[in-house]
TIMARSE-616124 format. One record per residue (C-alpha): residue number from 0; residue in one letter; x, y, z. Coordinates in Angstrom, 1 decimal. Layout:
REM TIMARSE-616124
n res c1 c2 c3
NUM A X Y Z
...
REM end
This chain:
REM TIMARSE-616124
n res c1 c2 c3
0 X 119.1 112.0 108.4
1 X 119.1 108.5 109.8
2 X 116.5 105.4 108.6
3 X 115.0 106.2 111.9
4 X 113.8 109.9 111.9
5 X 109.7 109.9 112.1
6 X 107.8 109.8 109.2
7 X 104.4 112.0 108.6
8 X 102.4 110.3 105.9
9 X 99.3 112.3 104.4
10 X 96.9 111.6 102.3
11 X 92.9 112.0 101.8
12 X 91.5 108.7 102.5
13 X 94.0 107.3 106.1
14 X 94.3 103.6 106.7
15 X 91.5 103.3 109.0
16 X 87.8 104.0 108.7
17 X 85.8 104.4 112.0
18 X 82.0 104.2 111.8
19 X 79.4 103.2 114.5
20 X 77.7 99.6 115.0
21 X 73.8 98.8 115.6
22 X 74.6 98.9 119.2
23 X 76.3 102.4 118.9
24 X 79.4 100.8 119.6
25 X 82.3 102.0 117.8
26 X 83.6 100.0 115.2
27 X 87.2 100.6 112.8
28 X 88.3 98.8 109.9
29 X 90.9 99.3 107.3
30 X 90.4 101.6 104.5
31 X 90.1 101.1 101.2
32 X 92.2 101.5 98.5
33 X 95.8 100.5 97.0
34 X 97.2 103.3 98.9
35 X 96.9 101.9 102.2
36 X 98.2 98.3 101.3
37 X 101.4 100.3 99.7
38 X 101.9 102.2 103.0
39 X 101.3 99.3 105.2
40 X 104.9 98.1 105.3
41 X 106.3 101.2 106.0
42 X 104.2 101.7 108.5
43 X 104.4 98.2 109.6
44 X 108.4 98.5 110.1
45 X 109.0 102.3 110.9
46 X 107.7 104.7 112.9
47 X 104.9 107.3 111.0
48 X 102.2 109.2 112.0
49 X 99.6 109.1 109.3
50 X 98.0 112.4 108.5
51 X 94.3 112.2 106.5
52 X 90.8 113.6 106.2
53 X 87.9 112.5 108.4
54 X 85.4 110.8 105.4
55 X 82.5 109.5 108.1
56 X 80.3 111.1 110.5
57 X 82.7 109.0 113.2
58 X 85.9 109.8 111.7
59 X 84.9 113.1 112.3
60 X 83.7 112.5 116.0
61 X 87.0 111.0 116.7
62 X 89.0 114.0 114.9
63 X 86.9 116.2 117.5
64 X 87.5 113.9 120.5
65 X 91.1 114.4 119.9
66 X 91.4 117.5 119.2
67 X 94.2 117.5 116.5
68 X 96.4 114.5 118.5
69 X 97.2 111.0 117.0
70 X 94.9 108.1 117.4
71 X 96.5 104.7 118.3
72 X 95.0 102.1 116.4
73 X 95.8 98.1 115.7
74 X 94.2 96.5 112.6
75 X 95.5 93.9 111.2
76 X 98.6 93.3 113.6
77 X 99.8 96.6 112.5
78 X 100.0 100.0 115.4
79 X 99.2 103.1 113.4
80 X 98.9 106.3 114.8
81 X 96.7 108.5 113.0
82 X 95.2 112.0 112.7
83 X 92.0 113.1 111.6
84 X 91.7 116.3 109.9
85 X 88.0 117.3 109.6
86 X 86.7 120.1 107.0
87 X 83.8 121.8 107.2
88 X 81.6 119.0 105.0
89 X 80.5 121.6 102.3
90 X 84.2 122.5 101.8
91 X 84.8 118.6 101.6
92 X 81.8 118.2 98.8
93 X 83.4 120.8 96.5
94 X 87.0 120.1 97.4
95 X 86.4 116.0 96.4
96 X 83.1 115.7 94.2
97 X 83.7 119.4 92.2
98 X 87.7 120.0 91.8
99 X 89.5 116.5 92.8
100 X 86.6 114.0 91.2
101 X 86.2 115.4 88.2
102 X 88.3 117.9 87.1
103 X 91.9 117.2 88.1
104 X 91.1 113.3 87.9
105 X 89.7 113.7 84.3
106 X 92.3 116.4 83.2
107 X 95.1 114.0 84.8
108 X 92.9 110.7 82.6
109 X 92.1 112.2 79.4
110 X 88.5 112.1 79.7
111 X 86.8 115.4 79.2
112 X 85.2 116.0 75.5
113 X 86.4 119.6 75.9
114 X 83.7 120.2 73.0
115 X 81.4 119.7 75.6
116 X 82.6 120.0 79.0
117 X 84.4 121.3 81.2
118 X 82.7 124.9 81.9
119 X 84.2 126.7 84.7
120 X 82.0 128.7 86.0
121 X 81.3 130.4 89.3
122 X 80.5 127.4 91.0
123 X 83.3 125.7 89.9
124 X 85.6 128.7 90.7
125 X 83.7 128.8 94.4
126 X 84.8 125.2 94.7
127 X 88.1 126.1 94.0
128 X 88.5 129.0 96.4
129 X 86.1 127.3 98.9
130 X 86.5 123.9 98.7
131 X 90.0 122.1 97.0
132 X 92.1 125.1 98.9
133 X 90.3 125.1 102.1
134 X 90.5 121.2 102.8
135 X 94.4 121.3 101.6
136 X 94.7 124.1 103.9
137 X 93.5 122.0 106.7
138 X 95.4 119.6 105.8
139 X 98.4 121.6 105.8
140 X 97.9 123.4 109.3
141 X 97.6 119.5 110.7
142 X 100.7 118.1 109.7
143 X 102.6 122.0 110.6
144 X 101.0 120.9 114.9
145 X 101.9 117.4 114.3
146 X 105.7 118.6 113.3
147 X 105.8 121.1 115.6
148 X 108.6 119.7 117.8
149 X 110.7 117.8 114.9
150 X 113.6 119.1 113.8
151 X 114.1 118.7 109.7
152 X 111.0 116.6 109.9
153 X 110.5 114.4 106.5
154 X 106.7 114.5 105.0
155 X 105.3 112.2 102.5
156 X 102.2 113.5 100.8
157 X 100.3 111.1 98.6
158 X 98.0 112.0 95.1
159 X 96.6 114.7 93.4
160 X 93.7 116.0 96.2
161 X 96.8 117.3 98.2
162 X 98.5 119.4 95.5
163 X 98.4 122.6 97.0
164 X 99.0 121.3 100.5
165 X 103.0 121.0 100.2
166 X 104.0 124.7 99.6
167 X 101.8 126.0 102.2
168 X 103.8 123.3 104.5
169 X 107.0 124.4 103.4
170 X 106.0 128.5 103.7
171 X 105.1 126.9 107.5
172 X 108.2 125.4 107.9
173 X 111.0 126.2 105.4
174 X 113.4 123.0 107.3
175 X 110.8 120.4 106.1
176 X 111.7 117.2 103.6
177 X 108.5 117.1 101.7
178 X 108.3 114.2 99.4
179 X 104.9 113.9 96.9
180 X 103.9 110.5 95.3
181 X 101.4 110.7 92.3
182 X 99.4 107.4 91.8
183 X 97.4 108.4 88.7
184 X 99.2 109.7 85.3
185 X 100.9 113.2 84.8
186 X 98.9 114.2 81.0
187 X 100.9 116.3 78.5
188 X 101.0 119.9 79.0
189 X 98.1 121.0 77.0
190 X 96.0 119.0 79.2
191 X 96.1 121.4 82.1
192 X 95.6 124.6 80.1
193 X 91.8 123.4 80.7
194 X 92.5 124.8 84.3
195 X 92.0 128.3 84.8
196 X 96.0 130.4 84.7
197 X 95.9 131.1 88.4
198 X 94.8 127.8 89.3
199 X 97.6 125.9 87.5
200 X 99.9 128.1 88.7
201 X 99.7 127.4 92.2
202 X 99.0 123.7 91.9
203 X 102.4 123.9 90.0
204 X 104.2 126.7 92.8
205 X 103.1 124.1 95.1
206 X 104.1 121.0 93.8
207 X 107.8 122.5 93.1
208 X 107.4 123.2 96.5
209 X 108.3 119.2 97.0
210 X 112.2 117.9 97.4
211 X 111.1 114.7 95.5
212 X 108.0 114.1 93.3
213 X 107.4 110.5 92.4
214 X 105.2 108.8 90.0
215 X 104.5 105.4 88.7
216 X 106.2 105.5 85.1
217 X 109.5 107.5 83.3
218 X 106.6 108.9 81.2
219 X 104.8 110.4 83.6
220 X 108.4 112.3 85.0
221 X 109.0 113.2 81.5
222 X 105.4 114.9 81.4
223 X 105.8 116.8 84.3
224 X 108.9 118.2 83.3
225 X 107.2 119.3 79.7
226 X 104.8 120.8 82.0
227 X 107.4 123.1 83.9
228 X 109.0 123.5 81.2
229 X 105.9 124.9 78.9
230 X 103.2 125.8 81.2
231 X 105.5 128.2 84.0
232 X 108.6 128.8 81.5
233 X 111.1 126.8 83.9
234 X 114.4 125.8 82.8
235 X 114.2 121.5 83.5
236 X 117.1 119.1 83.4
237 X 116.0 116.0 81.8
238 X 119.3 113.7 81.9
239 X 118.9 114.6 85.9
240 X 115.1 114.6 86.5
241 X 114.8 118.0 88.5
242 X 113.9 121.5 87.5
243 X 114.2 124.1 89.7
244 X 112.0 127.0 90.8
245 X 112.6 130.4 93.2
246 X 115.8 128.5 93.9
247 X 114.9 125.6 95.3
248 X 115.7 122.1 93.3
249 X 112.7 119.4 92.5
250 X 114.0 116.1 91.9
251 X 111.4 113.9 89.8
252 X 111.9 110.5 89.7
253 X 109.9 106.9 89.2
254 X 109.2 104.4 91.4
255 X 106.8 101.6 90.1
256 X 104.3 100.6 92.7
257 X 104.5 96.9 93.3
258 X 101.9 94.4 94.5
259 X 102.3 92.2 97.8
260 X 102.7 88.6 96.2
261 X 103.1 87.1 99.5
262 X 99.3 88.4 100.4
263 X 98.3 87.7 98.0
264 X 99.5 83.9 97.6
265 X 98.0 83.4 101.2
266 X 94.6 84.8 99.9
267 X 94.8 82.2 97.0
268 X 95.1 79.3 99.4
269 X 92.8 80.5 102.0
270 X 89.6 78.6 102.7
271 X 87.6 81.5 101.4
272 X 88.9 81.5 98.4
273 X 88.3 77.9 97.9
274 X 84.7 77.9 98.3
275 X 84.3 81.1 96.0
276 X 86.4 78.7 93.6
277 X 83.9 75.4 93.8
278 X 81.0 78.0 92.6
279 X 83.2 79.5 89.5
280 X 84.5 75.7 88.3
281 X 80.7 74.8 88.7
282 X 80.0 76.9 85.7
283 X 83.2 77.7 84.0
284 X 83.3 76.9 80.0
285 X 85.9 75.8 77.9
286 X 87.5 79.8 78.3
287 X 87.2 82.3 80.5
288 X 87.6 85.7 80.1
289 X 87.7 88.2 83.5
290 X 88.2 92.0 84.0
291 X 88.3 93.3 87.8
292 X 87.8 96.8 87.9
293 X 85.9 99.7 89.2
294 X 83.6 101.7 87.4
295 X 85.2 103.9 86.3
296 X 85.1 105.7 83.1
297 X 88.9 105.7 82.8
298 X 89.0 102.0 82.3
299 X 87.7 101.8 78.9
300 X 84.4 99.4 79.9
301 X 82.2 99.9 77.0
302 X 85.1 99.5 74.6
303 X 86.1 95.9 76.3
304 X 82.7 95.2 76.1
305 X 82.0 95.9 72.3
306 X 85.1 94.3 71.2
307 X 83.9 91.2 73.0
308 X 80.9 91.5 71.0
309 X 82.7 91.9 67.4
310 X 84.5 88.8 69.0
311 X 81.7 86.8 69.0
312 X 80.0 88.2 65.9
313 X 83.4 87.5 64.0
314 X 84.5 83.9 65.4
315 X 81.2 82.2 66.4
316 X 82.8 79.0 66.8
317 X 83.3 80.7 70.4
318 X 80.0 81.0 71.5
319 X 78.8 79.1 74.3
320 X 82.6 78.1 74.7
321 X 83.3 81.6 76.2
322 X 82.0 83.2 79.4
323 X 83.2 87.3 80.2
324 X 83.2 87.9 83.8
325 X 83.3 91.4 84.4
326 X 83.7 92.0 88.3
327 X 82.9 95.7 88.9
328 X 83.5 98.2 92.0
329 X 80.9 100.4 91.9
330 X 82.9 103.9 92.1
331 X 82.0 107.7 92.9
332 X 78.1 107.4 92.3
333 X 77.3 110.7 94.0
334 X 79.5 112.5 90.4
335 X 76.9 112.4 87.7
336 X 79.6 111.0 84.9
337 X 80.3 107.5 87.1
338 X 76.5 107.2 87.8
339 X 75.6 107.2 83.9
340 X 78.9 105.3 83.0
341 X 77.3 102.8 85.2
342 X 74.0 102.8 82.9
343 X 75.6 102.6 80.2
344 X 77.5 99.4 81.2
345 X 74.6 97.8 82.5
346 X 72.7 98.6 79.0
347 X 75.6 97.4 77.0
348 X 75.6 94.2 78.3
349 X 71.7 93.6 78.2
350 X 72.8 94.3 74.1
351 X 75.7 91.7 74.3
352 X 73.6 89.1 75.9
353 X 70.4 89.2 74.2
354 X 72.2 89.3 70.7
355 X 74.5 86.6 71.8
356 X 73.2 84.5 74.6
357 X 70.8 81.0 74.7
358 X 68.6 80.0 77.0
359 X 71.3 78.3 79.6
360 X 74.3 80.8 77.8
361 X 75.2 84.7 79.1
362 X 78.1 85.4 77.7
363 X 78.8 88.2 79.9
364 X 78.7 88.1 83.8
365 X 78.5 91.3 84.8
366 X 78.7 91.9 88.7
367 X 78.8 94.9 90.7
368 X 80.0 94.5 93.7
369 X 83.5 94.1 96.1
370 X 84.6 90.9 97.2
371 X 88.1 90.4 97.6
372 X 87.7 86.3 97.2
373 X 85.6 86.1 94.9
374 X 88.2 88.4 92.7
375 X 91.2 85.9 93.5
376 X 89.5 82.6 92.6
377 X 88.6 84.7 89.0
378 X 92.0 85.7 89.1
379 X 93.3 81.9 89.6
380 X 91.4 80.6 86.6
381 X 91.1 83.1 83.8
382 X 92.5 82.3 80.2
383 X 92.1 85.6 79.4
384 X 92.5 89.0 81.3
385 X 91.5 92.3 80.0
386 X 92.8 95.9 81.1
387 X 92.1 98.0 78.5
388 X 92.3 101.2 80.3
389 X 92.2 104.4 78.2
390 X 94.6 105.9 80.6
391 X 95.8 104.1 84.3
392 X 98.5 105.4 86.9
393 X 99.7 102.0 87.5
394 X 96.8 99.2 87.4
395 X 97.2 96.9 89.7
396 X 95.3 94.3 88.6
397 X 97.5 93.6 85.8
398 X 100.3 92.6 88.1
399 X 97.9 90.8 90.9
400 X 96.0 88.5 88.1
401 X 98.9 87.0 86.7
402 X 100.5 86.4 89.8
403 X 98.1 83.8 91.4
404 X 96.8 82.4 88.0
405 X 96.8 78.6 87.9
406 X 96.2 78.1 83.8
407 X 99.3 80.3 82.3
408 X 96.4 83.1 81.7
409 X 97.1 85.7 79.0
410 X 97.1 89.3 79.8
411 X 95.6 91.6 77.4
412 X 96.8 95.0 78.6
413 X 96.5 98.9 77.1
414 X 99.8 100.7 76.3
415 X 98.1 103.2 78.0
416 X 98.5 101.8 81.5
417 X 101.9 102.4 84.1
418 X 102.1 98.7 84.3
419 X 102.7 98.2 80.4
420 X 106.0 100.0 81.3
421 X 107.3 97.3 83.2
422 X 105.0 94.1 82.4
423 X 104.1 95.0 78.6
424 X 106.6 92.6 77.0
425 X 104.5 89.3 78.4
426 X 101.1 90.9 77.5
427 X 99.7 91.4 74.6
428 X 99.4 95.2 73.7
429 X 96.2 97.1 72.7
430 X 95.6 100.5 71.5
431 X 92.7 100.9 74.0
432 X 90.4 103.0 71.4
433 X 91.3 100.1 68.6
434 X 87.9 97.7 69.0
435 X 89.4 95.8 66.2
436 X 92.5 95.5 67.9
437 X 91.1 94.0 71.0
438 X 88.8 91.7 69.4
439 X 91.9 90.1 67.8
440 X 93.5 90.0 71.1
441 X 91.1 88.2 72.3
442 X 90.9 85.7 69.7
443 X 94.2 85.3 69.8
444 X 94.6 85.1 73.5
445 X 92.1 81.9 73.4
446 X 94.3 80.2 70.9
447 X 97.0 80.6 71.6
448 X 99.8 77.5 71.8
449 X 100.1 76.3 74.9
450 X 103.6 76.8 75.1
451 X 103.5 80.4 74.1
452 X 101.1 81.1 76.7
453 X 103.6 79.2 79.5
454 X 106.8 81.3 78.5
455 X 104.6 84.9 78.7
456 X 103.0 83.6 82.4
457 X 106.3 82.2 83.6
458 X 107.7 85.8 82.4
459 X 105.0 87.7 83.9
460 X 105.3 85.8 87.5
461 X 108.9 86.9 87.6
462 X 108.7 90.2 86.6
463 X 105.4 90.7 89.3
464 X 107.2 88.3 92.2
465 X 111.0 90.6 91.8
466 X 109.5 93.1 93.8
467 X 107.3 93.9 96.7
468 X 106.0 97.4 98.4
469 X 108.9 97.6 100.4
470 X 111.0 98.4 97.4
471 X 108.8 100.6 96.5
472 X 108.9 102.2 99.9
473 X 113.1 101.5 100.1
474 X 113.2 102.8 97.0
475 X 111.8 106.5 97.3
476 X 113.8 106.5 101.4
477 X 116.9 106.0 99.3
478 X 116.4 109.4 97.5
479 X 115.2 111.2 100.1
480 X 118.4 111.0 101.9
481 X 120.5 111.3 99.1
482 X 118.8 114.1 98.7
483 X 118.7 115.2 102.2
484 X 122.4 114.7 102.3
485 X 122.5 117.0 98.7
486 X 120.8 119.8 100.2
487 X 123.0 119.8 103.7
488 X 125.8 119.9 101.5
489 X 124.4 122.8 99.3
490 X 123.1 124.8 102.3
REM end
């Protein structure tokens, strides 16, 4: 296999989003997410044809207008060619907002109270038959046309909506490479017995279906072994990272996801930026705290939130000193958990505030909204970041904060995210269901010695600025031709 051979790339959300202007014009623009800035190298420096699901009513019009065949676009700089796979939009609605948001998302996150929820029930069974295995099976019968006339053809399938997609690829086309990356956490094996038997089975069938499965973190490797090891009675080899199943070997290995610092560093200086920046030194205080997030329940809002308020309650020396911005993504609204998690923020703060605040004080700053430069001038100037996720893939954020902050910033980080794996040395570490814990963090984040905090940011900035995304990419190519080369010599 040479460095050349084509590359398919699938996933649910592509790197483009097509949608139609007042005019009826049609307009595209990048997608969103972490996953497209990852790819965008590869893409950028290799020829791939990027397989994903049609989300808008003009991603779909274009998926029909094409009839199965790639889509040249340019955004960016950057030539992608890109299929649009459209699913009947019932099928979709079960497949994302009944099987993939919540259930494998909150299985994968820790977040069910299994006292309580979930139920699976016909509906949720229907959704499972009707919905998650329908769209993967679309999937699937897209990227089997658009390898049609490759021989050995190497597929990389990203995250946990496509988890039955590879082994009906590789029943298609027994010759294919199929490589999986997983950008949330692999949980512990009692996690999944929430899923029905037959259900785990074949998202595990499946998955082993894979020559290489990737996550963020050795933990999450480790996991997935227990699970093959537990859950379908596989023999795994640890010291190696593979298990093996119907004969056919599953290598498991990590590959950190790193940020783009050079993006990033041009953001910070950008004339955008700057103006977002005049507004925030306008009304900074003597510290300032920031989170960047979405809203999502996995990353432990309510919990920074109260320990900021046992902060204040305990050390009220800090008040009117200290302002908490908390720059929110609003995130899956249309699954009834995210939209009352969103209530329940907004209530939490009116709490903070009016026990706290003055007439010309807020102590927290919540905003709910996306803006890229407003988020990099917060990131340039905070004395304190908080991630306190109960349980995160990788968390970004952690890594892109530091790496443009101007006043050796603290990072106050869960040992619960991927990033504490690589990055948790320079941080200071929080159990992220400790509210004690974290309000000491924070009080011990703002006073820290100055040289203290100079040594962890210096730390951090090399740690974050040692890699980009195209080790990450280089990194997982690596294997797959080592283990390309492994299986040639095998067969």
């Amino acid at each position: 296999m040479t460095d050349q051979r084509p590359l398919t790339i699938v996933s649910n959300r592509g790197p483009a989003e097509f949608d139609a202007g007042e005019d009826g014009e049609r307009t595209v623009k990048r997608g969103g997410g972490g996953l497209v800035t990852a790819l965008t190298g590869l893409v950028e420096h290799r020829k791939a044809l990027w397989v994903a699901s049609a989300m808008t009513d003009e991603d779909m019009a274009v998926a029909r207008e094409t009839a199965g065949a790639p889509t040249a676009i340019e955004l960016d700089g950057i030539s992608y060619d890109v299929c649009l796979v459209e699913s009947d939009p019932t099928a979709y609605d079960r497949f994302y907002n009944v099987i993939a948001n919540p259930i494998l998302w909150f299985i994968q996150h820790y977040l069910w109270d299994l006292s309580n929820a979930p139920d699976i029930r016909r509906s949720e069974l229907d959704a499972w038959e009707q919905g998650y295995r329908e769209v993967n099976a679309d999937i699937a019968r897209a990227v089997v046309d658009a390898i049609s006339d490759q021989e050995e053809p190497v597929v990389m399938l990203h995250d946990y909506h496509l988890y039955t997609c590879p082994g009906l690829i590789r029943e298609a086309r027994p010759d294919v490479f199929l490589h999986h990356f997983v950008h949330i956490p692999w949980s512990q094996p009692d996690s999944w017995r929430i899923l029905p038997h037959r259900w785990r089975e074949e998202i595990y069938r499946s998955m082993l279906a894979n020559d290489i499965i990737g996550f963020h973190t050795t933990a999450y490797c480790r996991n997935f072994l227990h699970c093959c090891r537990e859950l379908m009675e596989l023999e795994v080899d640890y010291k190696r990272g593979s298990v093996t199943y119907d004969g056919h070997e599953t290598w498991v290995r990590a590959y950190p996801l790193s940020i783009d610092p050079a993006r990033l560093y041009r953001a910070a200086e950008s004339d955008e930026v700057a103006g977002c920046e005049k507004e925030l030194l306008k009304r900074r205080r003597d510290h300032l705290i920031i989170r960047v997030d979405r809203a999502d329940l996995s990353k432990n809002v309510l919990r920074g939130f109260t320990a900021f308020d046992v902060f204040l309650e305990r050390y009220p020396e800090f008040r009117e000193k200290v302002t908490f911005i908390a720059h929110l993504q609003p995130s899956r609204q249309d699954v009834p958990e995210y939209a009352e998690y969103l209530e329940r923020i907004e209530a939490l703060v009116a709490v903070v505030n009016h026990r706290h605040g003055t007439t010309d004080w807020m102590p927290i700053d919540l905003r709910i909204y996306e803006n890229f430069n407003e988020a990099v001038a917060r990131y340039k100037h905070f004395d304190l970041l908080i991630v306190n996720s109960i349980f995160d893939g990788m968390n970004l954020v952690a890594k892109e904060a530091p790496a443009v902050n101007t006043r050796d910033g603290v990072v106050m980080l869960s040992e619960n995210t991927g990033s504490h794996e690589e990055i948790g040395d320079c941080a200071l570490t929080v159990n992220p269901f400790d509210i004690e814990e974290q309000a000491e963090a924070i009080h011990r984040a703002l006073t820290m010695d100055a040289e203290e905090r100079r040594l962890r940011s210096e730390r951090l900035k090399q740690i974050i600025s040692s890699r980009d995304p195209g080790d990450w990419v280089d990194e997982q190519l690596v294997d797959i031709r080592a283990k390309h080369e492994r299986r040639e010599a095998v067969a």
